[in-house]
Residue frames as qw, qx, qy, qz and C-alpha x, y, z in Angstrom:
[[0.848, -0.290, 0.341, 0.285, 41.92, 89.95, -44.25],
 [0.713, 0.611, -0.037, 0.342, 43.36, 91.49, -47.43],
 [0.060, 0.913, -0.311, 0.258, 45.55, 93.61, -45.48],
 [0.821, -0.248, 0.512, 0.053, 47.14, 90.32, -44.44],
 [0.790, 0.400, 0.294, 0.360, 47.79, 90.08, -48.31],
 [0.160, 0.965, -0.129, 0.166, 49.66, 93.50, -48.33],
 [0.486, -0.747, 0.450, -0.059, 51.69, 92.74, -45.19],
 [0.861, -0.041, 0.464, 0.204, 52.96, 89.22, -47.07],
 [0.326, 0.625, -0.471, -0.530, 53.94, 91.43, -50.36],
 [0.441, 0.022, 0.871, 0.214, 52.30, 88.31, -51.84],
 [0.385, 0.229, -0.487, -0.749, 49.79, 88.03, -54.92],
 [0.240, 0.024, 0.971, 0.004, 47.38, 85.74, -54.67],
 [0.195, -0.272, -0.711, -0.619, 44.97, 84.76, -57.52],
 [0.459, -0.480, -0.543, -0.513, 42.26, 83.88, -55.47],
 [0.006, 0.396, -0.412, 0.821, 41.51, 86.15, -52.29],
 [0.778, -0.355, -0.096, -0.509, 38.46, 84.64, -51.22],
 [0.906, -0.197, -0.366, 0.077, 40.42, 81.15, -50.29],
 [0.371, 0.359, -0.521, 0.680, 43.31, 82.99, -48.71],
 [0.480, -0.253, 0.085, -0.835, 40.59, 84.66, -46.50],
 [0.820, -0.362, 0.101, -0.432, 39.24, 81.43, -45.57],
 [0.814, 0.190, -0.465, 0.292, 42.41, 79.99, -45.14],
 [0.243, 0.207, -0.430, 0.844, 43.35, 82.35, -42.33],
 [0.525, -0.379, -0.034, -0.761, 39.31, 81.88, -40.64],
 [0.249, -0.132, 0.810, -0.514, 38.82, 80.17, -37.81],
 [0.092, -0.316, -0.939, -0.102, 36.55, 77.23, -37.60],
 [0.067, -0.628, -0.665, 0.398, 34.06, 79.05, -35.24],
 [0.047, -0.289, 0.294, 0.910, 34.21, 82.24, -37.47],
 [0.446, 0.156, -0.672, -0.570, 32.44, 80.46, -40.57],
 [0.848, 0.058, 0.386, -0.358, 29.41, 77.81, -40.88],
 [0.779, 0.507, -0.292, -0.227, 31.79, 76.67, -43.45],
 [0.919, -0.359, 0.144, 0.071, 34.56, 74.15, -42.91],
 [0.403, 0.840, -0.357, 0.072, 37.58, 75.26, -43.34],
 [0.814, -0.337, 0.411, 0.235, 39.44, 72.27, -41.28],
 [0.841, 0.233, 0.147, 0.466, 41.40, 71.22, -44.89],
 [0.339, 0.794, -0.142, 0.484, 42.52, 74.94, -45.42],
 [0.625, -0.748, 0.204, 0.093, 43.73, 75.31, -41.84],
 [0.856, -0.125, 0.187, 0.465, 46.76, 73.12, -42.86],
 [0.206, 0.529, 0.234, 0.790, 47.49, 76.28, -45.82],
 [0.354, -0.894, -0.205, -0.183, 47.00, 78.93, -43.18],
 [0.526, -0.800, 0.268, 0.102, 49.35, 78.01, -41.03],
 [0.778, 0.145, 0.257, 0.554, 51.93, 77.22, -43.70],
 [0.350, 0.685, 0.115, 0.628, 51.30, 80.62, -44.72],
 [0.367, -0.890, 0.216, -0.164, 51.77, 82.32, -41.17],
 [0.885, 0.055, 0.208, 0.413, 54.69, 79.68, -41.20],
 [0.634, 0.466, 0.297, 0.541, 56.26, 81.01, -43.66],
 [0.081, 0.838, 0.045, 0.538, 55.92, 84.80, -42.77],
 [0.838, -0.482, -0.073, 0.245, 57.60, 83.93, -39.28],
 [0.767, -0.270, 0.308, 0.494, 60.32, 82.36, -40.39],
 [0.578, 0.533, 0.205, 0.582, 60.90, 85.00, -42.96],
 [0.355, -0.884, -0.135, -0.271, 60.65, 87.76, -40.55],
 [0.819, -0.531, 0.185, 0.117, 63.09, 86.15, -38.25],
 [0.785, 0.205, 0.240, 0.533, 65.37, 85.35, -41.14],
 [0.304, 0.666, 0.075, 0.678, 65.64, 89.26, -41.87],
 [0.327, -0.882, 0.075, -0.331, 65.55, 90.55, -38.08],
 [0.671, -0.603, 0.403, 0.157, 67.99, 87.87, -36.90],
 [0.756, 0.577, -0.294, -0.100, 70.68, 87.73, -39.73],
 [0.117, 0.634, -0.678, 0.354, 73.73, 87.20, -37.37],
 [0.646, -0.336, 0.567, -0.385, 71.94, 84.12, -35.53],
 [0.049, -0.277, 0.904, 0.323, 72.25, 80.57, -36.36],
 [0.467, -0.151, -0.342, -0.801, 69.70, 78.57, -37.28],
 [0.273, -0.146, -0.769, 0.559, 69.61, 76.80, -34.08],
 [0.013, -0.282, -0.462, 0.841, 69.17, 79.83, -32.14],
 [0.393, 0.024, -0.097, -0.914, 66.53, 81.27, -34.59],
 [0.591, -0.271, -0.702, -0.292, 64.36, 77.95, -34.45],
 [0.409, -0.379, -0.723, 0.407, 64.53, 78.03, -30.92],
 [0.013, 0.156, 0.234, -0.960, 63.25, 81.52, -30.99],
 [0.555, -0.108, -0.375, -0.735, 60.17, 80.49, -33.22],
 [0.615, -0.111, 0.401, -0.670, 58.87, 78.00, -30.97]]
């Protein structure tokens, strides 16, 4: 999963929780239900930043209605 940390040009201290922030339940005997919530903030986040730099000329209407 680090190359997940490359593709965010992010920095995070601690690589192990990012890594099981971004594992499926059924992946792991561990529980990673609370981190789920921090996963998908962090795919979140890389979306809507994505969008924000491929659609600069849309509103943000139109670009919310393109994320789903």
């Amino acid at each position: 999963m680090s190359s997940n940390l490359k593709k965010l040009k992010s920095n995070f201290s601690d690589k192990k929780l990012f890594d099981l922030a971004l594992t499926h339940k059924s992946a792991s005997k561990k529980n990673n239900e609370r981190l789920e919530f921090l996963g998908d903030a962090i795919i979140n986040f890389y979306v809507t930043q994505k969008l924000y730099e491929n659609y600069a000329d849309f509103s943000g209407r139109k670009v919310n209605t393109i994320k789903g």
